[in-house]
C-alpha positions in Angstrom: 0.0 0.0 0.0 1.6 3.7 -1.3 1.6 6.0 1.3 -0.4 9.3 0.7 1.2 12.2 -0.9 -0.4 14.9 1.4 -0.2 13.2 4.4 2.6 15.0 5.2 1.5 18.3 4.9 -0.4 20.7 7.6 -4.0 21.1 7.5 -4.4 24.1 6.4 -2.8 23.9 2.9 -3.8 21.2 0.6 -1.3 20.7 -2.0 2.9 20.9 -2.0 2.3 23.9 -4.2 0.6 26.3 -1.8 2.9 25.5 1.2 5.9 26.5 -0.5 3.6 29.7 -1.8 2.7 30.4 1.9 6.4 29.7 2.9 8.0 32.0 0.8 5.0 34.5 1.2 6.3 34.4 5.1 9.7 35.0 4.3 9.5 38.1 2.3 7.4 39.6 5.4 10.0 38.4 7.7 12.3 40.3 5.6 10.3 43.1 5.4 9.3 43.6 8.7 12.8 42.9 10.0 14.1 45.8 7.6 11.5 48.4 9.0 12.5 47.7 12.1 16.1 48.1 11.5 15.2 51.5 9.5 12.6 52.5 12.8 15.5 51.9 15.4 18.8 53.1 13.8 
């Protein structure tokens, strides 16, 4: 019996594709809202 594909995933996404949207998605606002703070506070 194969495994299933998604069964890996978290609940809230359903396909490989939308996680890795959502991930890098998180990313760039990491990176954003680390750079404003480093702008706010220098």
């Amino acid at each position: 019996m194969e495994p299933q594909r998604n069964q890996d995933l978290p609940p809230f996404v359903k396909s490989w594709k939308q996680f890795y949207l959502l991930l890098i998605g998180w990313l760039i606002f990491l990176i954003a809202a680390f750079y404003l703070f480093t702008k706010y506070f220098q």
